[in-house]
N, C-alpha and C positions, 0 to 999 in steps of 0.2 A: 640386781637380784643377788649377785653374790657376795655382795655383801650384806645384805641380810641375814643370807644362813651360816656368812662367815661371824658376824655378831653373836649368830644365836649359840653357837656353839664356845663363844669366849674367846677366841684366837685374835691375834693380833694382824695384821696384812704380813709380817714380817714372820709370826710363828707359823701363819699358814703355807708362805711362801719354803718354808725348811722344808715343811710337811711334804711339799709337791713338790718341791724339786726345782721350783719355778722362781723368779727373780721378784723382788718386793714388789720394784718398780714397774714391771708388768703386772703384777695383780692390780695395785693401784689402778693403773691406766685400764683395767679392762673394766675394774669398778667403777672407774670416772666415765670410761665411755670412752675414751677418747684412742685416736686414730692417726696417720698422719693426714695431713690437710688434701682434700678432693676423695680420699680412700673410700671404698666403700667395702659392703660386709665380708669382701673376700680378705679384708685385713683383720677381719675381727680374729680373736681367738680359734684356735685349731679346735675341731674333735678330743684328739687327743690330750692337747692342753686342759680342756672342759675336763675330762674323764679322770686327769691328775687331781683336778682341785676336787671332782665329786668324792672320790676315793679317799684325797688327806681331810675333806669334812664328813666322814663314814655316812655317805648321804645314800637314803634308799633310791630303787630306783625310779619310782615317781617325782623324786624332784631334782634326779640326777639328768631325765626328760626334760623336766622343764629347765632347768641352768644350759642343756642342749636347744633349747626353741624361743 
């Protein structure tokens, strides 16, 4: 999902990654899904990580909910 509305707004994983603060390589990984191995959702992306990326894609807050859920 976040990279769809990372698409829709033109950003690259690497310009959005400036934007939030946040490392390429982790946006990747959170767009690919991926985890370390047996991990489960407690490894997914923080709260606050989420609310970095909704903020650098000036996302309302109906689908700053859903990048949340």
């Amino acid at each position: 999902m976040l990279n769809e509305y990372r698409v829709a707004v033109g950003l690259s994983q690497n310009a959005l990654a400036l934007r939030a603060g946040i490392d390429a390589a982790y946006i990747n990984r959170i767009e690919r899904g991926l985890w370390p191995a047996g991990s489960t959702r407690a490894h997914a992306p923080s709260r606050a990580v989420v609310l970095q990326l909704a903020s650098a894609l000036v996302m309302d807050d109906r689908d700053t909910d859903r990048l949340l859920f």
